[in-house]
N, C-alpha and C positions, 0 to 999 in steps of 0.2 A: 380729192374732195369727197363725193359719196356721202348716203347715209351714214349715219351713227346707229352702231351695233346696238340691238333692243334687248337682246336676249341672252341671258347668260350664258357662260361657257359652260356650266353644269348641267342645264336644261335638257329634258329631254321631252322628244315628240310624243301625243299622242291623239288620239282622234278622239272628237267629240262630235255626239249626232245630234241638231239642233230641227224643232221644227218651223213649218216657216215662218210663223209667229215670231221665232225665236230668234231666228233670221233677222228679222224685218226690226227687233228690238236691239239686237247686237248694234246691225247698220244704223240706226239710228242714233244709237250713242257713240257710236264712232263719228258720225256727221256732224254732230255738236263738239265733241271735243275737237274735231276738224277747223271747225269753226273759231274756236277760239284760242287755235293755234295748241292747245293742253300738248305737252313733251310725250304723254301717255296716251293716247291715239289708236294705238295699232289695233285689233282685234283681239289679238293677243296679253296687251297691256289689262284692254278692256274685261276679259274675261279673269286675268288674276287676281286684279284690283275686288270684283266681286265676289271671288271666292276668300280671300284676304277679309271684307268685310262682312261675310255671314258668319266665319271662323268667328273674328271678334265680335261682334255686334249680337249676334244670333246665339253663337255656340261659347262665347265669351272666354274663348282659347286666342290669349297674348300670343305674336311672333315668340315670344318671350318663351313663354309655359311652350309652343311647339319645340324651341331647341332642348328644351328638358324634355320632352316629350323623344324626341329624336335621339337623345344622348341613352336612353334606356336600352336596354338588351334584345335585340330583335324577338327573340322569342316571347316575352314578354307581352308583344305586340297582339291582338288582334289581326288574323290576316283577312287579306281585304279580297273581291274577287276580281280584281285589277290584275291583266297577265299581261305583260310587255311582249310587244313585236317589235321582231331586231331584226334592221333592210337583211337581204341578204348581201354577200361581199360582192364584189362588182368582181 
């Protein structure tokens, strides 16, 4: 039985620092999707979902135009100031 897995197998961790405002906004939209049972609920879900619609809505970059975007030559790219933390091995 068990939950149903949320999160991609490609997914990777990273930390985001929210203030309590920011807090208290998350949980809140978590408690209303809670509420009306939505499949997309998690914290998680909630926070993609937003970043997915400033992307399109705001920045008007389709899922679409990202995978063109993504198929480009990294170097190409703008680099970001995003460094990835990787657990150490157990």
């Amino acid at each position: 039985m068990g939950r149903n897995k949320r999160i991609p197998d490609d997914a990777k961790g990273t930390t985001v620092y929210l203030t309590p405002d920011d807090r208290v906004a998350l949980t809140l939209i978590v408690e209303r999707r809670s509420k009306k049972h939505d499949a997309r609920g998690s914290q998680n879900e909630v926070m993609v979902d937003a970043i997915w619609r400033v992307l399109e809505e705001e920045e008007g970059i389709t899922r679409e135009d990202l995978a063109k975007l993504l198929s480009v030559e990294p170097a190409a790219l703008q680099p970001t100031n995003v460094t990835e933390i990787r657990k150490k091995p157990k």
